[in-house]
C-alpha positions as CSV (number, residue, x, y, z in Angstrom):
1,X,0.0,0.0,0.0
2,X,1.1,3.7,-1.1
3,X,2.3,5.2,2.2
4,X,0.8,9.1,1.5
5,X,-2.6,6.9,1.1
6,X,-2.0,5.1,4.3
7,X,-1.3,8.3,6.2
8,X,-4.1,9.9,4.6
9,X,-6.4,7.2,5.9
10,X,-5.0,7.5,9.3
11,X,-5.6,11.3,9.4
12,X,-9.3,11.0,7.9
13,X,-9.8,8.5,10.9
14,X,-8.9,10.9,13.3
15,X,-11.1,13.2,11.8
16,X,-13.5,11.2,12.1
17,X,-13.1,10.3,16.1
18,X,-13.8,13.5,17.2
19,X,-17.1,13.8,19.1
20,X,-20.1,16.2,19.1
21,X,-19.2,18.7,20.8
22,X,-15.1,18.7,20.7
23,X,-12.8,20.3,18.5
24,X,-9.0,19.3,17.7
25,X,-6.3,21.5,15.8
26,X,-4.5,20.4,13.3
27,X,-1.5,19.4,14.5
28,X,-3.2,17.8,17.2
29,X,-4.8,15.5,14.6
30,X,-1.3,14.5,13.0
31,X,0.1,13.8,16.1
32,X,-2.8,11.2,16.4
33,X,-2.7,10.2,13.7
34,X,1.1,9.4,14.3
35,X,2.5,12.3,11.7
36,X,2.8,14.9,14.7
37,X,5.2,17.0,12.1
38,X,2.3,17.0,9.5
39,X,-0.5,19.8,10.6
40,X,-0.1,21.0,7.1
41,X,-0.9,17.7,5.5
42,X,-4.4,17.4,7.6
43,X,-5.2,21.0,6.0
44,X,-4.5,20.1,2.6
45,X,-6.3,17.1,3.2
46,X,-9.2,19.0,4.6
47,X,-9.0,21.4,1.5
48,X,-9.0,18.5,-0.8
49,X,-12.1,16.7,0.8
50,X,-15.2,16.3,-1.3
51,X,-18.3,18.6,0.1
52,X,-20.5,15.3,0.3
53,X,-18.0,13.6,2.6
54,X,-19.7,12.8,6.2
55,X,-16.3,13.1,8.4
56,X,-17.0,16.0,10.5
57,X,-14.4,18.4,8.8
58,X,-16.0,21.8,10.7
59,X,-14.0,20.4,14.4
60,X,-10.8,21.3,13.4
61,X,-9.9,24.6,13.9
62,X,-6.0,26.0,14.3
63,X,-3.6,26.0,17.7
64,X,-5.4,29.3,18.6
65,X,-8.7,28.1,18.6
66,X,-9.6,29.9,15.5
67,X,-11.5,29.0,11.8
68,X,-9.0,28.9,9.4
69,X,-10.9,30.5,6.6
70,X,-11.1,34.3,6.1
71,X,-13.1,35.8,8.9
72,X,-16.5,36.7,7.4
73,X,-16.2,34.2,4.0
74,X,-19.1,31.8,3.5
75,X,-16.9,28.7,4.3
76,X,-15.9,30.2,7.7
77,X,-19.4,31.1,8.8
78,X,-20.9,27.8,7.6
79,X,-18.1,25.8,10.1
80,X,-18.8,28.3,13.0
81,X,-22.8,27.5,12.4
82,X,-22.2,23.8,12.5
83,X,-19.5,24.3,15.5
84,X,-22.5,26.0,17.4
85,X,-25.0,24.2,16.7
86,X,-23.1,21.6,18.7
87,X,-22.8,23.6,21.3
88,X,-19.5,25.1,21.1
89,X,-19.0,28.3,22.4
90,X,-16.9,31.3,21.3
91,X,-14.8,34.0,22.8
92,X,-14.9,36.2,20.5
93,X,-13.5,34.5,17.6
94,X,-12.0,31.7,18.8
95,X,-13.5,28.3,20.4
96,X,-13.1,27.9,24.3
97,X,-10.5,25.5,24.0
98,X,-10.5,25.0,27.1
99,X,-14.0,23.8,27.0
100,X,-14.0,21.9,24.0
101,X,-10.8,20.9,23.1
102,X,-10.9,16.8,22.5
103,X,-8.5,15.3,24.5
């Protein structure tokens, strides 16, 4: 087996583990996924995902808490609807990692 397809299972897997509710950055998911060097790798990944996939895409924000797409942009306000609509709260613009953060 092709070992970028391998890791790229792995990753998606991750993504896929995280509960209602609970939000992981990206590095956080490569470290899971046993890539901890690869955070960029889970965004491409994320990028390249198709829009009917079911894996819960909208829980991974960045190491700040923070949506990665441009504040205001239809892709950001979509994840921030479904992030609380699970009931994940906000300061401001960032998640309460503190609160939510998938450990």
């Amino acid at each position: 087996m092709n070992a970028d397809i391998d890791k790229e299972t792995l990753i998606y897997t991750v993504i896929a583990g995280i509960p209602v509710g609970k939000v992981a950055s990206y590095g956080q998911v490569a470290g899971l996924a046993g890539y901890p060097q690869n955070s960029r790798l889970v965004g491409r990944l994320l990028k390249m995902m198709p829009n009917d996939s079911v894996i819960p895409w909208h829980r991974v924000v960045n190491s700040q808490g923070k949506i990665s797409f441009p504040a205001g942009s239809e892709k950001y306000q979509e994840q921030r609807e479904k992030l609380l609509s699970e009931g994940i709260s906000f300061k401001s613009d960032k998640v309460n990692i503190k609160l939510h953060r998938w450990i």
